[in-house]
N, CA, C and O of each residue as an XYZ file, in Angstrom:
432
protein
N      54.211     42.874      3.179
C      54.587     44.164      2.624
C      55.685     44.783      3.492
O      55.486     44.973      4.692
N      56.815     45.094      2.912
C      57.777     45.782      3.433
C      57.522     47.109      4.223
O      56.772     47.817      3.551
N      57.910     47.772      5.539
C      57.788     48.660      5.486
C      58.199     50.118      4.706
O      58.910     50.298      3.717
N      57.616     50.874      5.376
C      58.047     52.416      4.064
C      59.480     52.913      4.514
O      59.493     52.862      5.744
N      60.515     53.306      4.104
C      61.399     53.833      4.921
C      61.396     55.225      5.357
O      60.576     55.866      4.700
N      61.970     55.881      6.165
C      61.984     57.011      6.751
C      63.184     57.580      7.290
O      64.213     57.044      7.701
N      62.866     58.675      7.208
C      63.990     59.281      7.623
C      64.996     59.032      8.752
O      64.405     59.040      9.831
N      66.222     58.828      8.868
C      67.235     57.943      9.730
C      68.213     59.343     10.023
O      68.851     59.883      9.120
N      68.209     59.806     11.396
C      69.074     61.057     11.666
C      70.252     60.413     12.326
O      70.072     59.463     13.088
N      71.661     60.962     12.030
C      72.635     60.443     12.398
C      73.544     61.207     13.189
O      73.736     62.320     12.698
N      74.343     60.929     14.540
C      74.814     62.250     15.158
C      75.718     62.572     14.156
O      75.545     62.274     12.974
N      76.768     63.228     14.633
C      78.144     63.704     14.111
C      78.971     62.614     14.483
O      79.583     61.986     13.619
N      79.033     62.378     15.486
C      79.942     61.613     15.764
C      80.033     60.201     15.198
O      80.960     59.430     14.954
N      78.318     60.155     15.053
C      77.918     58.356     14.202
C      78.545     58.386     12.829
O      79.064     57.394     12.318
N      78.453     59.887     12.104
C      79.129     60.270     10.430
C      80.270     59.984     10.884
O      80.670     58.859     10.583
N      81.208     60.866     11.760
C      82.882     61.022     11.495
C      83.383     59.400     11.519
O      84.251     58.897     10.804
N      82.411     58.616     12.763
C      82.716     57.072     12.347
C      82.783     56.212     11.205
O      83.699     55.403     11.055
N      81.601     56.399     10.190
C      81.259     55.806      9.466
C      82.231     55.979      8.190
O      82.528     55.086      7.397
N      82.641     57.258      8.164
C      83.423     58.074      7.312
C      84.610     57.624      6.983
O      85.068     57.305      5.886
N      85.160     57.630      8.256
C      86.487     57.470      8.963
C      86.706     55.321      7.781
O      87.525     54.929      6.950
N      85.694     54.776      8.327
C      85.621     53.883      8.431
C      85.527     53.033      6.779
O      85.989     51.917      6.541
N      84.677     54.088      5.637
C      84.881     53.968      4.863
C      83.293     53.116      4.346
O      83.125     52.384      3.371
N      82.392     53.501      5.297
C      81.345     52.925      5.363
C      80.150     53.746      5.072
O      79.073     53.243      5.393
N      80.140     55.032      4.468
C      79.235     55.461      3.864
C      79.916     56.533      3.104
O      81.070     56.893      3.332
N      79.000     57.117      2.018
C      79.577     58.300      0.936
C      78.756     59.462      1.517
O      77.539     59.346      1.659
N      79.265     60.323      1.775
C      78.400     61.557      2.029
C      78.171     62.887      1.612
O      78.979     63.810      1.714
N      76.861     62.951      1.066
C      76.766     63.935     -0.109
C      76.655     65.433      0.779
O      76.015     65.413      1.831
N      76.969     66.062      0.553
C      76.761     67.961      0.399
C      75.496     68.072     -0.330
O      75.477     67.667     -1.492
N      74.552     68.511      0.134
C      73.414     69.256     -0.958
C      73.754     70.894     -0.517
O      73.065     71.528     -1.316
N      74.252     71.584      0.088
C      74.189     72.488      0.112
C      74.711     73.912     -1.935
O      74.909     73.435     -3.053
N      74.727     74.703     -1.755
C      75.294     75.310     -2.531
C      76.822     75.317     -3.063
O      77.540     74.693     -2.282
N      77.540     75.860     -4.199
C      78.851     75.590     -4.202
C      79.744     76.665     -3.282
O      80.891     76.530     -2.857
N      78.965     77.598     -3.150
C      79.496     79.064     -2.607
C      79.732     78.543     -0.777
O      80.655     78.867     -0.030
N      78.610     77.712     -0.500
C      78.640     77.102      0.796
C      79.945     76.100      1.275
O      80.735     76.096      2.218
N      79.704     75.261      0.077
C      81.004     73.937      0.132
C      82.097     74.909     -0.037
O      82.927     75.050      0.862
N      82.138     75.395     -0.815
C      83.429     76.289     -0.772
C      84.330     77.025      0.146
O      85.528     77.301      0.203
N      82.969     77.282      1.028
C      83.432     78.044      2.601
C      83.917     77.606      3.240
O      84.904     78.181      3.699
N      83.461     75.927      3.840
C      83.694     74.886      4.429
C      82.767     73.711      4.402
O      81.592     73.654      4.765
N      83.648     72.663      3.828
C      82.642     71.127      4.368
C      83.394     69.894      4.661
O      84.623     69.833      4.707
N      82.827     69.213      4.798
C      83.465     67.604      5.176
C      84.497     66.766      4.719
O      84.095     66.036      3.813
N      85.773     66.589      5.034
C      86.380     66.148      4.209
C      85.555     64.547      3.758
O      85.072     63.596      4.372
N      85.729     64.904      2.498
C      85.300     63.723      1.828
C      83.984     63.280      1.456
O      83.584     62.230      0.952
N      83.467     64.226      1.790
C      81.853     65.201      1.139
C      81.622     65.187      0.023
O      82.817     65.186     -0.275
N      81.044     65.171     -1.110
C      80.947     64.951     -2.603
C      79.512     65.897     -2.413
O      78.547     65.638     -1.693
N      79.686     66.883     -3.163
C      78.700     68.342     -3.804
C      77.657     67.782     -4.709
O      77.983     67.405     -5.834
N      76.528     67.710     -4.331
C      75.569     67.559     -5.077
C      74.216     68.798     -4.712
O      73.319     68.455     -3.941
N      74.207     69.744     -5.136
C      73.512     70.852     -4.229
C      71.963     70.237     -5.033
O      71.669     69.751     -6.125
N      71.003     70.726     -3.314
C      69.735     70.315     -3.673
C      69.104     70.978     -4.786
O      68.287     70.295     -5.405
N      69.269     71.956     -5.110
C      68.681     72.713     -5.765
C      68.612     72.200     -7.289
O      67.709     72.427     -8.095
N      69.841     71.418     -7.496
C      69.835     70.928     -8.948
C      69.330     69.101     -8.907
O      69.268     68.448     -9.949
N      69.057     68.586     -7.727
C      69.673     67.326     -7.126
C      68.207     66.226     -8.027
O      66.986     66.380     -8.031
N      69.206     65.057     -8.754
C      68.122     64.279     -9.357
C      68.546     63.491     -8.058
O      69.595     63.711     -7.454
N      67.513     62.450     -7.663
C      68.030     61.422     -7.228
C      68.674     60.318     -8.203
O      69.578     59.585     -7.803
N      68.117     60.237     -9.600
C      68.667     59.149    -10.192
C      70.154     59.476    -10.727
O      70.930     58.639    -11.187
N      70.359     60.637    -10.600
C      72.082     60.803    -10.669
C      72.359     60.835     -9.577
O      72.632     61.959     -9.155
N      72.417     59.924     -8.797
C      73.617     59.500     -7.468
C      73.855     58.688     -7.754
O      73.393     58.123     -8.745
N      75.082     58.067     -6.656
C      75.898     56.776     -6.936
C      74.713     55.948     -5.888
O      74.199     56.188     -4.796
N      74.618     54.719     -7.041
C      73.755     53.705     -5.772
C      74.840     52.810     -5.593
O      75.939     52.915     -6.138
N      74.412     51.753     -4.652
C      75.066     50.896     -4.495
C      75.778     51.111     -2.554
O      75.229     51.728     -1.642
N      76.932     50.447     -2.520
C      77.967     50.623     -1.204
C      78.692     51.262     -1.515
O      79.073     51.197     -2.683
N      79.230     52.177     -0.643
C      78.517     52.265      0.593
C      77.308     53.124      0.762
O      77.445     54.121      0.053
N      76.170     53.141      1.421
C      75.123     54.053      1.618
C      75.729     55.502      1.727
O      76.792     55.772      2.287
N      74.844     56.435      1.075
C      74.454     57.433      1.235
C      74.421     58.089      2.342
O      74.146     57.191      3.138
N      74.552     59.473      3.215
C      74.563     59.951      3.815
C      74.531     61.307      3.509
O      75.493     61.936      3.066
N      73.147     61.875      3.805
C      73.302     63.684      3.037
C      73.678     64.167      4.434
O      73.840     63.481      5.443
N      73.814     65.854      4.246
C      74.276     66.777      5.056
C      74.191     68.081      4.705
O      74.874     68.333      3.712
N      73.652     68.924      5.118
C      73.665     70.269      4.366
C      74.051     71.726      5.854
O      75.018     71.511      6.584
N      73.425     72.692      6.020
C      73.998     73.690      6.764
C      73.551     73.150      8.294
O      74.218     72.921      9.303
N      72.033     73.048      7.981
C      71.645     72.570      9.395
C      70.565     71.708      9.577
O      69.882     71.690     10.601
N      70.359     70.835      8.392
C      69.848     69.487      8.469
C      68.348     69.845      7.514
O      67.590     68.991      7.055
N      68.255     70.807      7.432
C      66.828     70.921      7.089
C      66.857     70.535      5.761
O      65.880     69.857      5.444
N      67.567     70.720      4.981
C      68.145     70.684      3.140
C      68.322     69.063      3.216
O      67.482     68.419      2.586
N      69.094     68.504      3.757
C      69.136     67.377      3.879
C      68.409     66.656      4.086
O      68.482     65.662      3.363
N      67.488     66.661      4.955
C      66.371     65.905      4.909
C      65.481     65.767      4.173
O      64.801     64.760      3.977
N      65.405     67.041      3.585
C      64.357     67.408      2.181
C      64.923     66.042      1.152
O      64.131     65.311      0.557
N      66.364     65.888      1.094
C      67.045     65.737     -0.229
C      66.603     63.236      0.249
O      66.475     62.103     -0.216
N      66.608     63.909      1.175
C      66.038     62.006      1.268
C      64.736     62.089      1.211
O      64.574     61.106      0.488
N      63.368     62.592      1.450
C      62.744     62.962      1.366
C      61.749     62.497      0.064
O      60.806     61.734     -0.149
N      62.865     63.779     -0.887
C      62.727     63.966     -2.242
C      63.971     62.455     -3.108
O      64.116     62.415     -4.329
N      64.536     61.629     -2.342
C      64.649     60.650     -2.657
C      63.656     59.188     -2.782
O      63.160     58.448     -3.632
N      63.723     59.296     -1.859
C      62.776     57.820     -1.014
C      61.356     58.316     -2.352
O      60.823     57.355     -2.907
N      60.916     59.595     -2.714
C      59.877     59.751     -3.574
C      60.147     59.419     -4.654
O      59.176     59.097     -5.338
N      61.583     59.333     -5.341
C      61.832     58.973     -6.592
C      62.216     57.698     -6.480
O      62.985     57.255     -7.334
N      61.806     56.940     -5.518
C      62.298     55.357     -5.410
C      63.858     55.086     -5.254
O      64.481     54.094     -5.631
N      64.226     55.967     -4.748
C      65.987     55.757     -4.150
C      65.724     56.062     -3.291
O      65.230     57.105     -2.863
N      66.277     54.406     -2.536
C      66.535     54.125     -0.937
C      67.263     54.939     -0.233
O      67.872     54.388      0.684
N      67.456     56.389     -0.376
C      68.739     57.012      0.645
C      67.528     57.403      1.912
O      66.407     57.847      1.667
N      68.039     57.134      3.185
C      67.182     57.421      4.331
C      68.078     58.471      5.424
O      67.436     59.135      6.238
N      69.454     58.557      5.382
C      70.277     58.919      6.450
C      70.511     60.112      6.089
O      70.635     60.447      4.911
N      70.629     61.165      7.437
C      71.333     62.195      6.874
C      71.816     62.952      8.529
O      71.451     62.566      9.640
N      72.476     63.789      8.289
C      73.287     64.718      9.393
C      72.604     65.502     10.368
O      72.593     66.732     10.317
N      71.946     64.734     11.393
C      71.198     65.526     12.253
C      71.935     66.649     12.515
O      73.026     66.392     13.024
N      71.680     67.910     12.321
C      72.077     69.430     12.903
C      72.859     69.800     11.692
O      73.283     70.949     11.817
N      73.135     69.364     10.798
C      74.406     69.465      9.590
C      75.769     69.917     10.017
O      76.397     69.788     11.068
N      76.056     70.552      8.743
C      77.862     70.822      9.251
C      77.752     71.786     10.528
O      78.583     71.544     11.403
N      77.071     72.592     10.719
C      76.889     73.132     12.190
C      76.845     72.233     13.444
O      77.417     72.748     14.405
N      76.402     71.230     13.632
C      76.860     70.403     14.083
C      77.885     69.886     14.408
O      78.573     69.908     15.429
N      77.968     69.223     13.089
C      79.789     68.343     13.006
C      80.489     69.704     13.545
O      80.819     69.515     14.716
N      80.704     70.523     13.270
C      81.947     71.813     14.014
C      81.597     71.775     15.367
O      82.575     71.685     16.110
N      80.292     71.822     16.028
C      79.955     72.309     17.622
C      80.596     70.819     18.087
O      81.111     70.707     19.199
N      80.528     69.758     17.210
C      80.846     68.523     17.982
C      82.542     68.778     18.364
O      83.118     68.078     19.197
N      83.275     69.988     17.543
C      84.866     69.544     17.422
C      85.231     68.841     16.420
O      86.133     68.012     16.541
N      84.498     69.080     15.088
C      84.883     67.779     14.045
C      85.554     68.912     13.063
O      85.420     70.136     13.056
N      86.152     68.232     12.424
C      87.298     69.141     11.766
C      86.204     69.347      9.868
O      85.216     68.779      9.403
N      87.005     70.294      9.441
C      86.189     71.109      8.252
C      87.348     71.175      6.830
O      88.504     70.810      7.047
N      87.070     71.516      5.813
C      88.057     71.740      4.818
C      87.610     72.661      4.431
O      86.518     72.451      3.902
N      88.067     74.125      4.421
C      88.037     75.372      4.369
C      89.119     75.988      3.047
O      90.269     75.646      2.768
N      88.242     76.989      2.422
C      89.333     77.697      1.429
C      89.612     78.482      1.496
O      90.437     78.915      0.691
């Protein structure tokens, strides 16, 4: 029997790599009013509040959520892994984070 998966926290610096690299997609669950303020370049908006898991993109590259300060995000794998989508990773500290690290933002 396979094990269960679990939650996989990722620094900032492990995202801006992966990103950079072209090696994972990384969702926004936050709000639109939030993304709007500032988020990741290359972040794709899926706010938890509306969030199926079976409308995400499966496949490559993995998944990677992120929300204000990790707590939303984790919910949103969480509330994945329960609907039988493998997403496990997400943004330890969220975009609060990625900024304290020095990581750059897309702002309107």
């Amino acid at each position: 029997m396979a094990p269960t998966p679990t939650l996989v926290e990722l620094e900032p610096d492990e995202v801006a790599e992966l990103l950079a690299a072209g090696e994972i997609r990384l969702i926004d669950v936050r709000e639109p009013h939030e993304y709007d303020a500032a988020h990741i370049e290359g972040g794709e908006l899926f706010p938890l509040s509306r969030l199926d898991p079976a409308t995400l993109p499966q496949g490559e590259p993995p998944i990677v959520f992120y929300c204000a300060v990790g707590g939303r995000s984790a919910h949103a794998v969480h509330t994945s892994l329960a609907a039988g989508v493998p997403i496990t990773r997400h943004l330890r500290g969220g975009i609060r984070a990625w900024i304290r690290a020095g990581l750059p933002v897309v702002s309107n």
